[in-house]
C-alpha positions as CSV (number, residue, x, y, z in Angstrom):
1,X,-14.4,38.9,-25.0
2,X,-15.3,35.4,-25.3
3,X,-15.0,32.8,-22.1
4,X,-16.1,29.3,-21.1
5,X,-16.2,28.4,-17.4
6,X,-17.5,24.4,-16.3
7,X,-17.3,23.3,-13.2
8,X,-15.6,19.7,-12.1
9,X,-18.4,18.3,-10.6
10,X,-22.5,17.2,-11.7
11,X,-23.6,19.4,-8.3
12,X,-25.5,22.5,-9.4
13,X,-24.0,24.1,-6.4
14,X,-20.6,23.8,-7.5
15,X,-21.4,26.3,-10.6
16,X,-23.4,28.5,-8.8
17,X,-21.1,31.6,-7.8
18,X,-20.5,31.3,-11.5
19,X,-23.8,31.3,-12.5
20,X,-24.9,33.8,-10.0
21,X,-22.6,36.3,-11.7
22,X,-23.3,35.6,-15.4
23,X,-27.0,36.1,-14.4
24,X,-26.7,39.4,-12.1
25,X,-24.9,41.0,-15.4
26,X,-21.3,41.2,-13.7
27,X,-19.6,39.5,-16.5
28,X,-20.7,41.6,-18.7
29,X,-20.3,44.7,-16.7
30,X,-16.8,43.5,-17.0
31,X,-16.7,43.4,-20.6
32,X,-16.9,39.3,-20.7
33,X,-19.1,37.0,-22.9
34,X,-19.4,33.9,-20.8
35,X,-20.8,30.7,-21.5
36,X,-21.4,28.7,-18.4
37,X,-20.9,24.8,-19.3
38,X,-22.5,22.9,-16.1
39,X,-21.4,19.3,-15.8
40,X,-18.9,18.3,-18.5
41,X,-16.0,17.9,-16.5
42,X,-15.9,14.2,-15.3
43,X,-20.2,13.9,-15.4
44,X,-19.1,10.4,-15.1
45,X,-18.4,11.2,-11.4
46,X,-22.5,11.5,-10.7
47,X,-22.2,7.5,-10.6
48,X,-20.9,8.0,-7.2
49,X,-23.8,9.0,-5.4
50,X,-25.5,6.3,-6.0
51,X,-25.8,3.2,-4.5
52,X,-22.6,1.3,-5.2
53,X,-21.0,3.7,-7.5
54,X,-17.5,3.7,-7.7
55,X,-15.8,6.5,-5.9
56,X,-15.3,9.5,-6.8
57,X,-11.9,10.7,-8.2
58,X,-11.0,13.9,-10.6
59,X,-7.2,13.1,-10.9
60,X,-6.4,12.3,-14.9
61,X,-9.4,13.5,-16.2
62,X,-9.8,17.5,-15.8
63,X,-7.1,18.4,-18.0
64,X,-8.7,16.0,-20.7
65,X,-12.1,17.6,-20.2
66,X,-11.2,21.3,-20.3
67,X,-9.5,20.6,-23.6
68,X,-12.3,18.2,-25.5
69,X,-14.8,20.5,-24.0
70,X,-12.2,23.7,-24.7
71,X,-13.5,25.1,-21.2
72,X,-10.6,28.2,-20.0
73,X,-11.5,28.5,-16.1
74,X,-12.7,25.6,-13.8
75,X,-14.2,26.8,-10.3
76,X,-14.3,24.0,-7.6
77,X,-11.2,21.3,-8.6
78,X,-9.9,19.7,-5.6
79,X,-6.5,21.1,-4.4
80,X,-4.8,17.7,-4.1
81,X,-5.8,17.0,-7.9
82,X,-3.4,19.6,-9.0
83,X,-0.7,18.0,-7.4
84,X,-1.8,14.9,-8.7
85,X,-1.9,16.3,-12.0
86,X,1.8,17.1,-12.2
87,X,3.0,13.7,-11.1
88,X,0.9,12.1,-14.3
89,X,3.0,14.6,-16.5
90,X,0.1,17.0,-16.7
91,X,2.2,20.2,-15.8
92,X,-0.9,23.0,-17.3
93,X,-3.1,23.5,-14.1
94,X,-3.1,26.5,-12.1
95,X,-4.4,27.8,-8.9
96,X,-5.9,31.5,-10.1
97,X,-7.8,31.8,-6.7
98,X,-10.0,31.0,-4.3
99,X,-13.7,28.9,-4.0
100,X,-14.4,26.9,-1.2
101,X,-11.5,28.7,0.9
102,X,-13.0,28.1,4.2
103,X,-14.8,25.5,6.0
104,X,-18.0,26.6,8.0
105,X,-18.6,22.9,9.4
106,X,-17.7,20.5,12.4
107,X,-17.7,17.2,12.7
108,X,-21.1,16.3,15.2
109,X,-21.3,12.8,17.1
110,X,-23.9,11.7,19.2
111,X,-24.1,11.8,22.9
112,X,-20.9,9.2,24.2
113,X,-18.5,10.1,21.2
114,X,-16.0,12.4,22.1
115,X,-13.1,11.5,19.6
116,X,-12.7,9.9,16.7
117,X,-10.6,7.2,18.6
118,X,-14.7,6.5,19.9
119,X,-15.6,5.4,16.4
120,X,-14.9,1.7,15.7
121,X,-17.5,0.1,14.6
122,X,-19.6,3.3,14.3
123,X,-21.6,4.7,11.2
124,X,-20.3,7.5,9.7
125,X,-23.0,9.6,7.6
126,X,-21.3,10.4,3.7
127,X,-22.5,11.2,0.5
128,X,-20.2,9.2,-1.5
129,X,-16.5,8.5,-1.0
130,X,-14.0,10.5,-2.2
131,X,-15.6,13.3,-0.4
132,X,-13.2,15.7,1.4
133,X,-15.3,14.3,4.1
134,X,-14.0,11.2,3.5
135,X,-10.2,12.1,2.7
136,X,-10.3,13.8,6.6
137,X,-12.1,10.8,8.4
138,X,-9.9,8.3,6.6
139,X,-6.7,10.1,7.6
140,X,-8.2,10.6,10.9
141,X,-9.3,7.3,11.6
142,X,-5.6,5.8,10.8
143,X,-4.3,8.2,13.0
144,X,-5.8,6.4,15.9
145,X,-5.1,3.0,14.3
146,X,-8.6,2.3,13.3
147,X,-9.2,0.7,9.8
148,X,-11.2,2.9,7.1
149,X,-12.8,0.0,5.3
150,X,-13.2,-2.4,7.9
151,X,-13.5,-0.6,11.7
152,X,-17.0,1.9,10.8
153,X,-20.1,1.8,8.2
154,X,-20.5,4.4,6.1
155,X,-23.7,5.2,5.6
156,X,-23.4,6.8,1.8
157,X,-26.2,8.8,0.2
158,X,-27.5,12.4,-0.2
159,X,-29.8,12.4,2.6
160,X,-26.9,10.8,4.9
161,X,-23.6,12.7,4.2
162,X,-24.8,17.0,2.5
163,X,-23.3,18.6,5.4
164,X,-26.7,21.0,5.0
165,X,-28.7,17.9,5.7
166,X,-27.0,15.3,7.9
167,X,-28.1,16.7,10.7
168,X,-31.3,15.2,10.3
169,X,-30.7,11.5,10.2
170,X,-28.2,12.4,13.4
171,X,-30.9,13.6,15.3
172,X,-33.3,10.8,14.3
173,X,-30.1,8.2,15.2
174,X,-29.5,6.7,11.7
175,X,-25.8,8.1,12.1
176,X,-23.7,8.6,14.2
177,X,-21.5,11.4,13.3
178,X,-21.3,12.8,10.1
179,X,-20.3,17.0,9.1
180,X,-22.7,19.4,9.9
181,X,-22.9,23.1,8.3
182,X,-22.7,25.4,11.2
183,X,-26.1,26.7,11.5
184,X,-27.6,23.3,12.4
185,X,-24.4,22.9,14.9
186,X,-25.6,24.6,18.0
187,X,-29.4,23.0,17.6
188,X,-27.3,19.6,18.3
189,X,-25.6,20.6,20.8
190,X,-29.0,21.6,23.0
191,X,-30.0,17.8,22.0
192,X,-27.0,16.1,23.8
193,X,-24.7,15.9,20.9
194,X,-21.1,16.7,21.1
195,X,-18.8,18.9,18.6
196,X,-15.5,16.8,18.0
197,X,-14.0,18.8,15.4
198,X,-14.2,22.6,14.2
199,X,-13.0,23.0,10.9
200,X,-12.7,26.8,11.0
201,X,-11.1,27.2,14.2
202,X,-8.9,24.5,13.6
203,X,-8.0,26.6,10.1
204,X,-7.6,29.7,11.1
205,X,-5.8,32.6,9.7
206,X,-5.5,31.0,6.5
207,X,-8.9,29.0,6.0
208,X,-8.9,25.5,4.2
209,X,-9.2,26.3,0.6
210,X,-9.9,22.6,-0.5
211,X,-11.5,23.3,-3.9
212,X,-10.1,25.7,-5.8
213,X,-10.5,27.5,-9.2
214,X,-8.2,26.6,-12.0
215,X,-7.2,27.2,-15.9
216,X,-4.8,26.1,-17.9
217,X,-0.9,28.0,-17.6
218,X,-1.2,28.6,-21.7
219,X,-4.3,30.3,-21.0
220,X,-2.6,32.5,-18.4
221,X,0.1,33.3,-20.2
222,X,-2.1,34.2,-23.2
223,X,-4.7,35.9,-21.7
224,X,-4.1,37.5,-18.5
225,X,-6.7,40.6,-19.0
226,X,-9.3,38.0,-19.4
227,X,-8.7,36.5,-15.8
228,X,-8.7,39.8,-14.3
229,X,-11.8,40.6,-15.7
230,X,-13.7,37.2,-14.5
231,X,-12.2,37.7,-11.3
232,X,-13.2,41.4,-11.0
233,X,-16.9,40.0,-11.7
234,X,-16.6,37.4,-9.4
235,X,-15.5,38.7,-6.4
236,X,-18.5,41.1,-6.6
237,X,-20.6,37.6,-7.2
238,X,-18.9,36.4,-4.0
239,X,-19.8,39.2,-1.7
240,X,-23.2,39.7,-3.7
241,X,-24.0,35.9,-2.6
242,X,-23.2,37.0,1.2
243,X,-25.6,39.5,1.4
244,X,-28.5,38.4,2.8
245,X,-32.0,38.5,3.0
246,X,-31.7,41.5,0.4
247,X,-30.5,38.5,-2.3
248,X,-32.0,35.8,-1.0
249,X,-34.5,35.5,-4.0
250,X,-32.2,36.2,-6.7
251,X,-29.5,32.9,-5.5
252,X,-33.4,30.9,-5.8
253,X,-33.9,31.6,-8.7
254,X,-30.5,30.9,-10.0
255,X,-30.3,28.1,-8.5
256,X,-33.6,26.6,-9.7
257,X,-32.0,27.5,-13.1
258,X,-29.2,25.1,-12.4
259,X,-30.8,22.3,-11.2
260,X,-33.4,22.0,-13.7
261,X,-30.6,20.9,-16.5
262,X,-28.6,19.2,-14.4
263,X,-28.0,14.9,-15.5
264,X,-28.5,13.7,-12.0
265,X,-32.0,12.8,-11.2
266,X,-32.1,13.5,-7.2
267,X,-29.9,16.6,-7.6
268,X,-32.7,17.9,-9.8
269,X,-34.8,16.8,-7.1
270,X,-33.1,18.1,-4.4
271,X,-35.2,21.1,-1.8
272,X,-33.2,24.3,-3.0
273,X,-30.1,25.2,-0.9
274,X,-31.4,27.7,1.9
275,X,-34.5,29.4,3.2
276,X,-35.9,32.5,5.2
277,X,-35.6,30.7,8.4
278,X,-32.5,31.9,10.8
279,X,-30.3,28.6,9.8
280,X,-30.7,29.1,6.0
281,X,-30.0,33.0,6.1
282,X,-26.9,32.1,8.0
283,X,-26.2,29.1,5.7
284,X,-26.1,32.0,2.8
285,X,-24.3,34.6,4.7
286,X,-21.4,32.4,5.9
287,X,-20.4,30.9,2.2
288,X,-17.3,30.0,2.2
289,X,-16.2,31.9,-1.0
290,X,-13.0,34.4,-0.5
291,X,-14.6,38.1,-0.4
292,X,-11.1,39.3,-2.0
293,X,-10.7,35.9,-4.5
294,X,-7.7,35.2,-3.1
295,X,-6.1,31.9,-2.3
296,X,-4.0,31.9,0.6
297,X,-0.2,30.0,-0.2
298,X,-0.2,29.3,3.4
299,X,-3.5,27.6,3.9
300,X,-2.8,25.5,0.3
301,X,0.7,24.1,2.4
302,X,-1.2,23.2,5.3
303,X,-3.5,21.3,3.6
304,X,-0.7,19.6,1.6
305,X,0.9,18.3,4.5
306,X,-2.5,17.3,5.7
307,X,-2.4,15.1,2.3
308,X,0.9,13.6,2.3
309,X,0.1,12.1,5.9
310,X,-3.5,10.9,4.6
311,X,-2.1,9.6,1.7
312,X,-3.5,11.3,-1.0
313,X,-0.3,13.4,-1.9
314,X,2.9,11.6,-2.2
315,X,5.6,13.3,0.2
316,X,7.7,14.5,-2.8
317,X,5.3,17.5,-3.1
318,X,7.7,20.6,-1.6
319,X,7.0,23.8,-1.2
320,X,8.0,25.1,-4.1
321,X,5.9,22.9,-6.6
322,X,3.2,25.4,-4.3
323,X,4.6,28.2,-5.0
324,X,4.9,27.5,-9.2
325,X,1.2,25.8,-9.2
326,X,-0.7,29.4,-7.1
327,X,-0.7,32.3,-9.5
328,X,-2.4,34.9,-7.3
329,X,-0.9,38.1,-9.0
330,X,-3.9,38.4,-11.1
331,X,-6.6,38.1,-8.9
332,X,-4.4,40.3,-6.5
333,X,-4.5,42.9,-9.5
334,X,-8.1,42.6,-9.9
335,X,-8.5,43.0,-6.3
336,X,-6.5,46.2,-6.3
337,X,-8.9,47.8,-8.9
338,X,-12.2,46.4,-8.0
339,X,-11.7,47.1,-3.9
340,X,-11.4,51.1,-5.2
341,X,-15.3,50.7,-6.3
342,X,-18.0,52.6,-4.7
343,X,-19.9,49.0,-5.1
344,X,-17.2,47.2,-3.4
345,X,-16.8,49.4,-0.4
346,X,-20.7,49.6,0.4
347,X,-20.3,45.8,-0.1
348,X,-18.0,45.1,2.3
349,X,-19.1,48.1,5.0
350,X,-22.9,46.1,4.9
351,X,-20.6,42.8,5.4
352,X,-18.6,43.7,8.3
353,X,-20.8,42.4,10.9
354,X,-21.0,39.3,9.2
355,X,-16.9,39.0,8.8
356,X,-16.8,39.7,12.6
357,X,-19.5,36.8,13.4
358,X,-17.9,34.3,11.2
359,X,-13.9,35.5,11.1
360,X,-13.7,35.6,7.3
């Protein structure tokens, strides 16, 4: 059985549960033919990382690009996109389950920041805007009546704004506060540096499932055993990608793979994502991907509420637009069926200490 997944972004990291599955055999375990199609769907969006590209936006364009490049299921579109979607007359996306359903970061500030009231003229570390980093600091920043464009300096650029490297230029005081993955969160802290935000306890039970995967409704409608089957294989991938050190080499290789083809010059660049040290072990084995696939209805209505007051989702987006837009009965199904698996249930009994270390 034939299927094309793409991912909505040029970053090789966006494909890589994807990827990771395709090449560990689980697709085809599963009965699937996949084709992987890495940065079709809006490549034009790599313009903004770099120095005064323009910012980065999906809305009007994924719908467009899964057609021209006939791609079925998308893995990391932005939730507020679907939304966005339907108010342009585009009524065909759906929410078929989880990606990046939690948020294993905080917000880090240097010594004398202790909200983000502290932040006028302050530079913020980004790596383009348009980020969901930027969505929560803008909203955050008019909260307190502070000025977006005018009352901080964003300091924009790989090197300034991957939460898996802004520590660095925090530490050396080129920032100063930017997101930080939480491995590198408590080595701040014993330099003087003060957590003002934590995304996952501020999220909890229901996570903050801000990218999401998607396919079209006709897809869904006409091929429903094709979903289950992709998300029987990925939610193996998911929890394969968790355990670490024992796949550690495996994700390297993949994601060497990844970057070597990919159109943006520094991502090809770019140190590979984790190492053997403690914080990239931890960096692996805290991934945010959903170890059932699920996408939780709850945590998509928080976060639209969180978007109608940063103004990124009008406020005539009600509940039950949610409830049309998430179809979770077929990952649900596949969940059912693959949780019965010997492989599953060894899975999940080597993940447990891991679940109880990061709460998901």
């Amino acid at each position: 059985m034939r299927l094309r997944a793409g991912n909505a972004c040029w970053h090789a990291h966006h494909i890589f549960a994807v990827a990771t599955c395709n090449e560990a055999g689980f697709f085809a375990q599963e009965g699937l033919d996949l084709e992987v199609v890495h940065a079709k769907i809006y490549a034009e969006g790599l313009k903004a990382s770099q120095p005064g590209g323009e910012r980065y936006d999906e809305v009007g364009k994924v719908l467009p690009d899964m057609i021209r490049f006939n791609i079925d299921i998308i893995s990391d579109i932005h939730l507020a996109t679907i939304f966005n979607e339907r108010l342009l007359g585009n009524d065909e996306l759906r929410i078929i389950g989880g990606w990046r359903s939690h948020f294993p970061y905080c917000v880090m500030a240097r010594g004398g920041i202790t909200s983000i009231a502290d932040l006028k003229g302050k530079r913020i570390g980004e790596w383009y805007r348009g980020s969901q980093y930027t969505i929560w600091f803008e909203r955050e920043l008019r909260k307190v009546g502070l000025d977006p464009d005018k009352d901080v300096q964003w300091m924009t650029g790989y090197q300034y704004g991957s939460a898996r490297e802004a520590w660095k230029p925090l530490l050396a005081g080129q920032t100063d506060v930017a997101v930080v993955q939480n491995p590198w969160v408590p080595r701040l802290m014993e330099q003087g540096f003060n957590k003002i935000f934590d995304f996952i306890e501020h999220h909890k039970p229901h996570g903050r499932p801000e990218r999401v995967t998607v396919a079209r409704k006709r897809f869904i409608e006409r091929h429903p055993e094709l979903i289950k089957r992709y998300w029987k294989a990925t939610i193996r991938g998911y929890q394969f990608m968790r355990i670490v050190p024992e796949n550690y080499p495996f994700q390297r290789y993949v994601e060497a793979k990844l970057r070597i083809n990919n159109p943006d010059e520094s991502e090809r660049m770019r140190p590979l994502r984790g190492d053997m040290s403690k914080e990239g072990l931890e960096l692996m084995e805290s991934s945010f991907y959903p170890l059932d696939g699920k996408i939780s209805v709850e945590g998509v209505a928080r976060l639209v509420e969180e978007f109608k007051e940063g103004g990124i989702l009008p406020h005539s987006v009600s509940r039950s637009d949610i409830e049309e837009v998430v179809r979770n009965d077929l990952v649900e199904e596949a969940w059912a069926e693959v949780s019965q698996t010997d492989e599953v249930k060894r899975n999940l009994e080597r993940l447990q200490p891991a679940i109880e270390r990061y709460g998901y």
